[in-house]
N, C-alpha and C positions, 0 to 999 in steps of 0.2 A: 388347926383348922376348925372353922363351926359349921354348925350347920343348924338352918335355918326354917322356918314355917311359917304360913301364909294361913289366916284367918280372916275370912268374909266376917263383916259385921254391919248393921245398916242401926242408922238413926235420926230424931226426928228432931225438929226444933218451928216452932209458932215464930219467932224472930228472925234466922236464914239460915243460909247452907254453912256460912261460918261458924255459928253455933251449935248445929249439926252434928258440925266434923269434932269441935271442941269435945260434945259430949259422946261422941263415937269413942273418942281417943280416951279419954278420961275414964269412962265405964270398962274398956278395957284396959289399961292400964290395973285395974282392982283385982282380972283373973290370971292376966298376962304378964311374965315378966320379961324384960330384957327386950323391949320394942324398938326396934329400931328404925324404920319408916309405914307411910300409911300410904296408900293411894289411891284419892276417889276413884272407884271408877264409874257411878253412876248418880244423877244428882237429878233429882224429880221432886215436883211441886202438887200440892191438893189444893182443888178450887172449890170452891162453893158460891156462888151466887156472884161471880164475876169477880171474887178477888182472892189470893193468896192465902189462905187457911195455917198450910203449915209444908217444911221444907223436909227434904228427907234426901241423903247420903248413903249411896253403898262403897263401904272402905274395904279395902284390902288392907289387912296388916297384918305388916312382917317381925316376927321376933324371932329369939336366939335362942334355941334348946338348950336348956343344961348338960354339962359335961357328964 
């Protein structure tokens, strides 16, 4: 049996929410080991001057404790 933990992480990207999540994942992936799924659960944009600035992701991710 495992057992499991859940990490808030939030991240930004000038190009989209896809890139976003890319670099959510990726930057954790360098502290975290053993990830197993992510789940946006919040996905918000920054405007300036009537157009899209920059995208931002809040993930939840789950990974696998060491034995």
């Amino acid at each position: 049996m495992s057992v499991a933990k859940v990490s808030e992480i939030s991240a930004t990207s000038p190009k989209s929410f896809e890139d976003a999540l890319q670099t959510a994942i990726k930057r954790a992936s360098k502290s975290l080991r053993n990830i197993r799924s992510a789940w946006v659960k919040e996905q918000t944009v920054r405007v300036s001057k009537g157009k899209i600035t920059e995208y931002q992701v809040n993930v939840l991710v789950t990974f696998v404790l060491d034995e």
